[in-house]
Rosetta silent file (secondary structure, phi, psi, omega in degrees, C-alpha in Angstrom):
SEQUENCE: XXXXXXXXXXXXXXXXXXXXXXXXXXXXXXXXXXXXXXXXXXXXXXXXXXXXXXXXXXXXXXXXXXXXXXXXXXXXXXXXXXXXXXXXXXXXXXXXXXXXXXXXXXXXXXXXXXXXXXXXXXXXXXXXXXXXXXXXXXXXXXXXXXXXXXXXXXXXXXXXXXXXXXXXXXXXXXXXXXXXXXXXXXXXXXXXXXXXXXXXXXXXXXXXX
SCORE:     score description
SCORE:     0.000 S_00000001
   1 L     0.000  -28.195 -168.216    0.000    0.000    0.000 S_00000001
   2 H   -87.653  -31.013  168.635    2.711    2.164    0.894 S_00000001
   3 H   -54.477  -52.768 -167.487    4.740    1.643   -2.063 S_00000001
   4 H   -76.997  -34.367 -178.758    1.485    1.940   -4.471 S_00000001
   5 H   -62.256  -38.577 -156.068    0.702    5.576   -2.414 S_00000001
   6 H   -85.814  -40.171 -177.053    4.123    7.032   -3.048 S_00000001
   7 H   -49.344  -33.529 -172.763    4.077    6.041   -6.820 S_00000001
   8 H   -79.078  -46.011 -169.606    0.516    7.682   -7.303 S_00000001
   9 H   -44.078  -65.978 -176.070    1.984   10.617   -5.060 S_00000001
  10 H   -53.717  -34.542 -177.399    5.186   11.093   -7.499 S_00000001
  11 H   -52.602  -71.705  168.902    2.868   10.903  -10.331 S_00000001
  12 H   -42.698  -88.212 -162.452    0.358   13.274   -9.247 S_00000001
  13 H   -56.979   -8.743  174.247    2.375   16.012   -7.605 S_00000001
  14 H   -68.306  -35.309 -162.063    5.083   15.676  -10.589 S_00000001
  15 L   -77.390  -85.787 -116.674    2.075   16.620  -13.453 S_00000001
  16 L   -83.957    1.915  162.654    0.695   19.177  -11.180 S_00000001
  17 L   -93.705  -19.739  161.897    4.320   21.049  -10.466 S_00000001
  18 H   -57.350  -80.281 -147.680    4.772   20.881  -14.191 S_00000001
  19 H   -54.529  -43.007 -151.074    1.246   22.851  -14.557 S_00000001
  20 H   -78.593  -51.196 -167.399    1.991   24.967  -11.485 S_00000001
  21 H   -66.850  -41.275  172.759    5.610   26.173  -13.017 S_00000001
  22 L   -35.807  126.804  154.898    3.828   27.133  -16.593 S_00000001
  23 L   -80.979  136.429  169.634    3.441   30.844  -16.383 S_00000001
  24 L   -83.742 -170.129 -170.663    0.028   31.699  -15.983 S_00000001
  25 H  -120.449    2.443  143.522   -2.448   33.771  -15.083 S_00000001
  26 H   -43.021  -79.765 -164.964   -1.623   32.426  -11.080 S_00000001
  27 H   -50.101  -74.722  162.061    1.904   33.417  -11.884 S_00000001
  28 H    -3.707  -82.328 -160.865    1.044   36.525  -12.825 S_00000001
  29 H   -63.589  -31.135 -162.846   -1.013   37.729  -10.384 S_00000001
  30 H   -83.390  -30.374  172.736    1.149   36.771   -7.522 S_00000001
  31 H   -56.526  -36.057  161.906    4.354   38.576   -9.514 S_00000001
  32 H   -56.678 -118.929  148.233    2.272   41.498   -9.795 S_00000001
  33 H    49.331  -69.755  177.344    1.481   41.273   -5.847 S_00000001
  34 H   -25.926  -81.824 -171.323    5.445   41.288   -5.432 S_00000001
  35 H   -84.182   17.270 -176.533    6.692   43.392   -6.801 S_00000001
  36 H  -133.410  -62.531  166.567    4.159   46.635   -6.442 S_00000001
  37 H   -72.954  -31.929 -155.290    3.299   45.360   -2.644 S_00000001
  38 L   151.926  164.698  170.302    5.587   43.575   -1.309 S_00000001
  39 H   -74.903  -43.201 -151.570    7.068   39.967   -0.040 S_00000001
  40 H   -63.243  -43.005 -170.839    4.074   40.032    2.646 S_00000001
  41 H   -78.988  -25.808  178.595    1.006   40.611   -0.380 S_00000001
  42 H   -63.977  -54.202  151.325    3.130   38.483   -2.795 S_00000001
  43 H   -26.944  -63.941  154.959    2.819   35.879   -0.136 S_00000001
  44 H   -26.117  -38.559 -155.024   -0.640   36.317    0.470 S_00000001
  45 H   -85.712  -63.083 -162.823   -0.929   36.301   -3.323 S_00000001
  46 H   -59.446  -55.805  175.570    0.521   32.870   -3.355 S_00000001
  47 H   -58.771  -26.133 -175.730   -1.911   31.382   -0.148 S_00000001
  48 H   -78.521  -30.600  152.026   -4.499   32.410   -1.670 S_00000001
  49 H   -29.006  -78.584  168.779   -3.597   30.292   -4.766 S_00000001
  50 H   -33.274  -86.798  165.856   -3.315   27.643   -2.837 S_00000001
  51 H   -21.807  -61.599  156.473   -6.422   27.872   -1.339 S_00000001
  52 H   -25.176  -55.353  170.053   -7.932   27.973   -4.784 S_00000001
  53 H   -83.362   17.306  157.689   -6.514   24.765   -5.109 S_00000001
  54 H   -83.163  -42.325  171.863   -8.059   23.380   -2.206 S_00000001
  55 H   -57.159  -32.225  169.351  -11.443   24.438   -3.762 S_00000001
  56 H   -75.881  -17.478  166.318  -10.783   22.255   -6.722 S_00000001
  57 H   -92.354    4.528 -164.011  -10.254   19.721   -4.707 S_00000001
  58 H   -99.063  -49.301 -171.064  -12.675   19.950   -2.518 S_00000001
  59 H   -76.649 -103.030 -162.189  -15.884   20.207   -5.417 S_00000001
  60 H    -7.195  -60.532 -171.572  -13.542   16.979   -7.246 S_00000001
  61 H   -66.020  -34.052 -176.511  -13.969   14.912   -3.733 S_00000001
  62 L   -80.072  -21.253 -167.750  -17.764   15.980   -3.460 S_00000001
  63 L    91.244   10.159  168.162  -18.555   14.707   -7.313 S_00000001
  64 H   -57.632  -48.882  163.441  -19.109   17.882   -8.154 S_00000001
  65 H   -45.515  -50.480  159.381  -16.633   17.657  -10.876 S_00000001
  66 H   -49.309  -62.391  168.771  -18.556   15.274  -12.783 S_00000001
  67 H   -63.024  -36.938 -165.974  -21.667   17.262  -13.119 S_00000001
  68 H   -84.642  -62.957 -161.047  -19.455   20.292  -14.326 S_00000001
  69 H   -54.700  -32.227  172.370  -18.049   17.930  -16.602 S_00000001
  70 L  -104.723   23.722  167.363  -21.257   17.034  -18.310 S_00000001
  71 L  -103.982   92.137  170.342  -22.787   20.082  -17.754 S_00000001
  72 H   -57.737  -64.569  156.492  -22.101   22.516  -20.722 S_00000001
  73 H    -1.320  -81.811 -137.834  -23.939   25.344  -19.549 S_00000001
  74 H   -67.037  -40.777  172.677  -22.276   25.256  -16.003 S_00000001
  75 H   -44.066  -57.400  174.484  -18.869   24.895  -17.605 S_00000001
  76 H   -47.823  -46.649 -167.135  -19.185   27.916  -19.931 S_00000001
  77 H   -73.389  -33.947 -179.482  -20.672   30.176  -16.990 S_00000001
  78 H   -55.065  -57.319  179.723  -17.396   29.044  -14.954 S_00000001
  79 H   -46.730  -79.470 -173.373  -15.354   29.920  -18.185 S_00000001
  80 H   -78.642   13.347  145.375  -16.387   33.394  -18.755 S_00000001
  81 H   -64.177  -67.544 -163.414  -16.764   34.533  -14.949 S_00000001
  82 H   -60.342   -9.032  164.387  -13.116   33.532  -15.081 S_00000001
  83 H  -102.672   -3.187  163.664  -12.353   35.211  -18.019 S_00000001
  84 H  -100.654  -18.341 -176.172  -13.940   38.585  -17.393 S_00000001
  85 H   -58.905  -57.556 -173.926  -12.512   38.331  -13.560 S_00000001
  86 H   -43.373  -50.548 -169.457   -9.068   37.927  -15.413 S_00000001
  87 H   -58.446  -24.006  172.164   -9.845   41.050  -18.095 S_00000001
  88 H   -44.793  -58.729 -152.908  -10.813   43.020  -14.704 S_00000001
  89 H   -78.534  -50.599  174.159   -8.065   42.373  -12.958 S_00000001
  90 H   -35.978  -62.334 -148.468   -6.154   42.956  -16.284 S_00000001
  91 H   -95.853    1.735  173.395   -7.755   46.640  -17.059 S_00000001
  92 H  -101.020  -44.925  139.693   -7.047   47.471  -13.216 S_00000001
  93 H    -6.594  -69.771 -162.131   -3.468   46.739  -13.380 S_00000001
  94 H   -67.312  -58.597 -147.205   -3.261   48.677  -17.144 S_00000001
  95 L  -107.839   22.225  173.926   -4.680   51.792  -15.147 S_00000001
  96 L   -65.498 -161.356 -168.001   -2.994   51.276  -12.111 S_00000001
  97 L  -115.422  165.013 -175.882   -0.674   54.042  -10.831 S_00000001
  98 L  -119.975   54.872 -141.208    2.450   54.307  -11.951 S_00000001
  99 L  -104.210  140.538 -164.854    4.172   56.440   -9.211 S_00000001
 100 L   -78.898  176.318  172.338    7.271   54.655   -8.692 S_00000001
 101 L   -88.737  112.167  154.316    8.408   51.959   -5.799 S_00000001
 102 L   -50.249  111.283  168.457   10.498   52.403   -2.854 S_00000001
 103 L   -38.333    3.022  161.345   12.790   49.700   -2.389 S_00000001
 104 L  -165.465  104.827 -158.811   11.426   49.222    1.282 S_00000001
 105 L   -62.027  -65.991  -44.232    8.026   49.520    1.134 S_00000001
 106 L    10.455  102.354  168.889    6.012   50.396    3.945 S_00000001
 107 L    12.015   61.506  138.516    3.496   47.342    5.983 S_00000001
 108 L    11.675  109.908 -169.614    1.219   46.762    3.593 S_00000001
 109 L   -70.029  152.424 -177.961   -2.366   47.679    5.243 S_00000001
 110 H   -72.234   -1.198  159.548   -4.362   44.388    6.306 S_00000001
 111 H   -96.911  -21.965  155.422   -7.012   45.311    3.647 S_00000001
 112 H   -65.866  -43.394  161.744   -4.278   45.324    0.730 S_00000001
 113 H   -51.781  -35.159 -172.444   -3.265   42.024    2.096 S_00000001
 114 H   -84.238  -24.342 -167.275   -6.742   40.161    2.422 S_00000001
 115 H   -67.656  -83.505 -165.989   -6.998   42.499   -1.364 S_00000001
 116 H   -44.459  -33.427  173.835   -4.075   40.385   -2.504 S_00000001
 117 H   -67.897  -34.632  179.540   -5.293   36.789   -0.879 S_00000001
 118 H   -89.185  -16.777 -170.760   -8.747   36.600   -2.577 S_00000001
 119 H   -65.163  -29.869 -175.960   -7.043   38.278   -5.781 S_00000001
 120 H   -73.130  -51.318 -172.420   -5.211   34.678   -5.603 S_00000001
 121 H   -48.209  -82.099 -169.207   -8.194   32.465   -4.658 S_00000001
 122 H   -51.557   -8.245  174.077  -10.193   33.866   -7.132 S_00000001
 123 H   -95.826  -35.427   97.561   -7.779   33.948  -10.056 S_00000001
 124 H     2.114  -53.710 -169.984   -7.035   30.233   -9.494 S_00000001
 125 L   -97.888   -4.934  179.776  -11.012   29.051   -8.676 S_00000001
 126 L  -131.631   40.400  148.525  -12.441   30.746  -11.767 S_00000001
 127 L  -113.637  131.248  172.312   -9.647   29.320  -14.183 S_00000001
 128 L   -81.753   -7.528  168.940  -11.281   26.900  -16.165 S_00000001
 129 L   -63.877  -38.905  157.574   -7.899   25.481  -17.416 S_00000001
 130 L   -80.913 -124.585 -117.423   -7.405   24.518  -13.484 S_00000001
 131 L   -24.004  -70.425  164.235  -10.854   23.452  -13.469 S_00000001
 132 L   -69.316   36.123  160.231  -10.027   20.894  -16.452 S_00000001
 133 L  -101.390  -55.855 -162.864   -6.738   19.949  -14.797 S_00000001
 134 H   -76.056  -17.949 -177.455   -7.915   19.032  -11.992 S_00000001
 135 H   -74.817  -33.402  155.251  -11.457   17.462  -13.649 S_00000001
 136 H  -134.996   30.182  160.306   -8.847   15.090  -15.235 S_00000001
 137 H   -93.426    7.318  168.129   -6.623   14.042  -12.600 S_00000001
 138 L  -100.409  -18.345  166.526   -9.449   12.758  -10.517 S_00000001
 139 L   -96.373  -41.602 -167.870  -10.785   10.761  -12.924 S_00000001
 140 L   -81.176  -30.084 -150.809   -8.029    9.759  -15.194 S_00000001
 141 L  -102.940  -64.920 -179.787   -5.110    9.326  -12.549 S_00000001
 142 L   -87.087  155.535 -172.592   -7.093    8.569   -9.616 S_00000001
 143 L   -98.610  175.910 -178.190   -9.558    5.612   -9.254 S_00000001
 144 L   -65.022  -55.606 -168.187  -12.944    5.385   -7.441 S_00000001
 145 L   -56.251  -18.968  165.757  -11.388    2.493   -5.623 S_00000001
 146 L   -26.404  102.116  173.452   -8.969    5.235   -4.272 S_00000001
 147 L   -61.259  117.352  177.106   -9.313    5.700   -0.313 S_00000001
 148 L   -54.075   -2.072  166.018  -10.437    9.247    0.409 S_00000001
 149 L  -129.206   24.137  165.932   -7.827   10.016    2.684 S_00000001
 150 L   -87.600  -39.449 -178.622   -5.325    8.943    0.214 S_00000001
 151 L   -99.095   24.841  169.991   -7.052   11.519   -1.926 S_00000001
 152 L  -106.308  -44.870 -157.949   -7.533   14.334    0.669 S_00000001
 153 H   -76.774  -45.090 -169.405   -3.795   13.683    1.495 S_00000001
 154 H   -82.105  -28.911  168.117   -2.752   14.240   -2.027 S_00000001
 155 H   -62.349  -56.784 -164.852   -5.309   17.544   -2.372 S_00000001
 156 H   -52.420  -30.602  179.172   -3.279   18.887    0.658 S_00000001
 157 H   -70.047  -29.204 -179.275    0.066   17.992   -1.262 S_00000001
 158 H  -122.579   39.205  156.083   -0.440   19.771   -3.545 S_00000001
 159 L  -109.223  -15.655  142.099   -1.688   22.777   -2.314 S_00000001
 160 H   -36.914  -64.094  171.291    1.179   22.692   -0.347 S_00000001
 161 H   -83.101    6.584  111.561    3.505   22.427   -3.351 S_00000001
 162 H   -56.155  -55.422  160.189    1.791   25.242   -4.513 S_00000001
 163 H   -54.739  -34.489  177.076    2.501   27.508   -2.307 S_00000001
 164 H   -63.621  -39.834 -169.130    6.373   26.853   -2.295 S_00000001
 165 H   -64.409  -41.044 -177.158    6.621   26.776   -5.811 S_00000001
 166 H   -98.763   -4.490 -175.392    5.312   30.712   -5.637 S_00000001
 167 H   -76.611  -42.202 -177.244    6.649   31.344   -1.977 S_00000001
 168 H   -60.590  -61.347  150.357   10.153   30.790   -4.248 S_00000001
 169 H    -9.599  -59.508 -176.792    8.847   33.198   -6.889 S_00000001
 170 H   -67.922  -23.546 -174.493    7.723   35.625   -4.343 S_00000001
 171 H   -91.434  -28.882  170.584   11.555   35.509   -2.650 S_00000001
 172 H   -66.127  -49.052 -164.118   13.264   35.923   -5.957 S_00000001
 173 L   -94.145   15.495  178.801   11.253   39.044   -7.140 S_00000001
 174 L  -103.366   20.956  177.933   10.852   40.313   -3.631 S_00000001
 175 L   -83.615  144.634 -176.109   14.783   41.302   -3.924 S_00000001
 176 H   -27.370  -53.067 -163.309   16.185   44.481   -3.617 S_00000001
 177 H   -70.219  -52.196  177.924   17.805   44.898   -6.788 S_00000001
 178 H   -41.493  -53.699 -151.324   14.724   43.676   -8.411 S_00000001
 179 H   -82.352  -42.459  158.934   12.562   45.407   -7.248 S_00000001
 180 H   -39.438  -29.195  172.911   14.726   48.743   -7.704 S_00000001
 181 H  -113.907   -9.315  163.560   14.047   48.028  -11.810 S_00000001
 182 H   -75.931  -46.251 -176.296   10.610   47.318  -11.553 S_00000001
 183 L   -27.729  -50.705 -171.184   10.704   50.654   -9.779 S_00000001
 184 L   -92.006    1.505 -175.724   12.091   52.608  -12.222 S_00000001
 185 L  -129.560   15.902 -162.593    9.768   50.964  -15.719 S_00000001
 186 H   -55.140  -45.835  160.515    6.770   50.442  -13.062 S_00000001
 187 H   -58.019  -18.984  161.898    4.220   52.387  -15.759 S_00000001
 188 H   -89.205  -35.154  142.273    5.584   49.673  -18.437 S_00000001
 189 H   -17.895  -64.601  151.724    5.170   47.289  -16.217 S_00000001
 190 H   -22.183  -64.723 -154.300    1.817   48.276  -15.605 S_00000001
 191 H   -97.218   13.632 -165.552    0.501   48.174  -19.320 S_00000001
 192 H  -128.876  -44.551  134.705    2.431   45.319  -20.058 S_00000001
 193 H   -39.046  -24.432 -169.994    0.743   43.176  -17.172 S_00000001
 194 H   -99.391  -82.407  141.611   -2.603   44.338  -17.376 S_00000001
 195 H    40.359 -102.316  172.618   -1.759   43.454  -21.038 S_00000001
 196 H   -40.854  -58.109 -163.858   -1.256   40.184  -20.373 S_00000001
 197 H   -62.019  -23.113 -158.630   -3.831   39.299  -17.389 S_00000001
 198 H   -92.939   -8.846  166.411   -6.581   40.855  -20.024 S_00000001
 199 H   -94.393   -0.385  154.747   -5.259   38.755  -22.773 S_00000001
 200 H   -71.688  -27.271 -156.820   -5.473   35.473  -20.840 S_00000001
 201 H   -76.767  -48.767 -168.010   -8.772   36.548  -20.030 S_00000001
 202 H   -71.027  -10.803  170.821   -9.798   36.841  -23.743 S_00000001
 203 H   -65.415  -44.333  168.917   -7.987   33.410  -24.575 S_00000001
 204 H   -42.091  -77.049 -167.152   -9.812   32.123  -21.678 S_00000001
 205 H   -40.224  -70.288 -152.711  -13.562   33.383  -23.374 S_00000001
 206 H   -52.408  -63.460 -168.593  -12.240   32.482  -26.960 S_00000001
 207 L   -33.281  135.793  177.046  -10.744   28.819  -26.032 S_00000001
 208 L  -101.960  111.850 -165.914  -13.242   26.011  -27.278 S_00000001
 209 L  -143.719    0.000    0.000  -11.914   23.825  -23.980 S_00000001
């Protein structure tokens, strides 16, 4: 049993640290977070990520996943929430301000942080690309015959191994020097994120997935 656990474990958490390392629209947001707040909101940025990816696992363990999956409708409304949240989040970014960064910021207020934790959840729980990740590693990878606290244990892992994977992210681009050159292109920066996040969002919309 123990042997058969670690093999599905390496399996599992190998695909889904591949997926998690792809930049994204995850990656993004928490890189944004970084560098314009801070290590603390970049952090934040990242649990809340996680936390998204407790929520996928959480509807996947209830059977919920199933019913999305044959449910066109439900899929689609899931798609384009998450792809106008993204163009939001995109066109707030492009018109953010672009007054430059100290290189040692000031505490982040506890309402920019909790800003930056659901900006994670919610960027993460309304991508339907994690939604069909995760729709077919519970089906395809894991079996029925699975024991549920093999497959709660493996939800945890890798929400875990989410978080590191961007806690590392968040420690690289929370550096001095770094931070000191987003500082000084922070209005290109700007338009060139917001940019991005609003063209995942329209890839999102567009994609026949």
């Amino acid at each position: 049993m123990e042997t058969s656990f670690w093999a599905l474990a390496s399996t599992v958490l190998l695909g889904h640290l591949l997926a998690v390392m792809s930049p994204g629209a995850d990656f993004f947001i928490v890189l944004r977070q970084t560098l314009s707040n801070g290590q603390r909101a970049g952090l934040m940025s990242a649990a809340g990520v996680a936390v998204g990816v407790l929520l996928h696992v959480a509807y996947c363990l209830a059977g919920i996943a199933l019913v999305i999956s044959q449910s066109i409708v439900l899929f689609q409304v899931i798609k384009w929430l998450g792809a106008l949240y993204l163009i939001y989040l995109g066109y707030q970014v492009y018109t953010g301000d672009p007054t430059p960064l100290t290189t040692t910021p000031e505490t982040p207020a506890e309402g920019s942080l909790w800003g930056a934790f659901w900006s994670g959840v919610l960027t993460n729980a309304l991508n339907p690309k994690v939604t069909l990740f995760f729709l077919g590693l519970f089906t395809l990878v894991i079996s029925p015959e699975t024991p549920l606290g093999v497959q709660v244990g493996l939800g945890l892992m890798m929400a875990v191994d989410t978080f590191l994977w961007f806690a590392l992210v968040v420690g690289l681009f929370s550096r001095s020097r770094v931070r000191e050159g987003f500082g000084r292109w922070q209005g290109v920066v700007n338009k060139l994120f917001g940019g991005v996040l609003a063209g995942l969002g329209v890839k999102v919309g567009l994609d026949q997935v």
